[in-house]
C-alpha positions as CSV (number, residue, x, y, z in Angstrom):
1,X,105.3,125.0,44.8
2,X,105.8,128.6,44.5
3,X,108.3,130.1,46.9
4,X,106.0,133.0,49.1
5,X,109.7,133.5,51.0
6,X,113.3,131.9,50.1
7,X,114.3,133.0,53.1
8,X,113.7,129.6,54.8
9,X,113.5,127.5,51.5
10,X,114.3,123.9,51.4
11,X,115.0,121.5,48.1
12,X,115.1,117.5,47.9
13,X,117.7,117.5,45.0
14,X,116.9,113.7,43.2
15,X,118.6,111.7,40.6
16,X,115.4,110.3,39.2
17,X,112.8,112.8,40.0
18,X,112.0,116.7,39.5
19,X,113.7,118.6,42.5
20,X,110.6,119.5,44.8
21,X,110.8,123.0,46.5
22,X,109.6,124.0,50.0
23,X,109.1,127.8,51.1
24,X,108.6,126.1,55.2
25,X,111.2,123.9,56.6
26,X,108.9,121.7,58.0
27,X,107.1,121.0,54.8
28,X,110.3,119.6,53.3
29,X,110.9,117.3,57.1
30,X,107.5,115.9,56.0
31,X,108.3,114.9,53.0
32,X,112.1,113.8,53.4
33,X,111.6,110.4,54.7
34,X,109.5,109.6,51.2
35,X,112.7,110.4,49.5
36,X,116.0,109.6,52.1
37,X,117.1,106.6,49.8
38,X,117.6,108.6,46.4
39,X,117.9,112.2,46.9
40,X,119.4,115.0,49.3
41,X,117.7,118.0,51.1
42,X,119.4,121.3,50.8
43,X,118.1,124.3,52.9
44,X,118.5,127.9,53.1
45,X,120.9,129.6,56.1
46,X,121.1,132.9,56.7
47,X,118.4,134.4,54.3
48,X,120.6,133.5,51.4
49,X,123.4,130.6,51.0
50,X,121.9,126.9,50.6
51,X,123.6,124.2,53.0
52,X,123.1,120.6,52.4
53,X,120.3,120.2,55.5
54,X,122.7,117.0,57.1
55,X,125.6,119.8,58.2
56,X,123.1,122.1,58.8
57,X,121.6,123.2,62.8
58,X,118.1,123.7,63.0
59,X,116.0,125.9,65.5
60,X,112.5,126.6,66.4
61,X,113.2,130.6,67.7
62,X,109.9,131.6,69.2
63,X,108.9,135.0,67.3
64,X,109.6,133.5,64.1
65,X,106.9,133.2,61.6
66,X,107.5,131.0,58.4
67,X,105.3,130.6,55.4
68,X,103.5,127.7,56.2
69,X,104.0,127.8,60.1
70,X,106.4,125.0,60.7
71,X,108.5,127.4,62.7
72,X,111.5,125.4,61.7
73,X,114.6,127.9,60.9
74,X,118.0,126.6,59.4
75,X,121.6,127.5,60.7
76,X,125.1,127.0,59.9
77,X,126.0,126.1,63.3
78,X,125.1,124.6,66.1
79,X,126.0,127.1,68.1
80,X,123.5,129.4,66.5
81,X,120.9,127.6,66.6
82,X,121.2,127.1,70.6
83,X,121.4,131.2,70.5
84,X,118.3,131.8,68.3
85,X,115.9,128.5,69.9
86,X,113.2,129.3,72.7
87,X,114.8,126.2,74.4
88,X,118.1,126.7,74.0
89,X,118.6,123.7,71.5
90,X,120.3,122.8,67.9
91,X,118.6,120.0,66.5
92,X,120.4,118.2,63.8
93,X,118.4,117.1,60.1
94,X,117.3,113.5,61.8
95,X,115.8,115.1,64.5
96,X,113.3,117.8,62.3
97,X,112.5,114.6,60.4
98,X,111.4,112.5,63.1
99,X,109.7,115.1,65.4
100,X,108.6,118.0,63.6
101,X,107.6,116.3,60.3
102,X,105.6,114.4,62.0
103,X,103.4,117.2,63.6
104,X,100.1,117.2,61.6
């Protein structure tokens, strides 16, 4: 996939497959579960350094536009993520996985 914005990029990083990129952290939540067994997901935080997605917070701020529309935004804490989400949550990596990669 071609990166539109590395902003909120993503990465599955796997021992016996191509690394897959994501420009929407969603996308990469929908396909995560396909490769949980053999292969990490590393996201983007702050516009710029990549965090492995399991230590990272994650937040769903409400004027935030990604690429694909997922809305999902990475952060290095928890504590930023409350600040920046329209419902004052931080929702770790398990959670994106099993309620936003699910959304059609």
């Amino acid at each position: 996939m071609v990166i539109s914005n590395a902003a909120n990029a993503g990465e599955i990083v796997s021992a016996d497959e191509d690394t897959r990129f994501y420009d929407d952290l969603a996308c990469l939540a929908r396909d995560a579960n396909a490769h949980r067994d053999r292969a990490r997901a590393f996201v983007r935080v702050g516009g710029t350094d990549w965090m492995e997605a399991a230590a990272a917070a994650f937040a769903e701020p409400a004027n935030v536009r990604t690429p694909m529309g997922g809305g999902v935004v990475a952060f290095r804490t928890s504590a930023e993520a409350r600040a920046a989400d329209r419902l004052g949550r931080a929702l770790p990596w398990d959670d994106v996985i099993r309620t936003i990669g699910e959304r059609p």
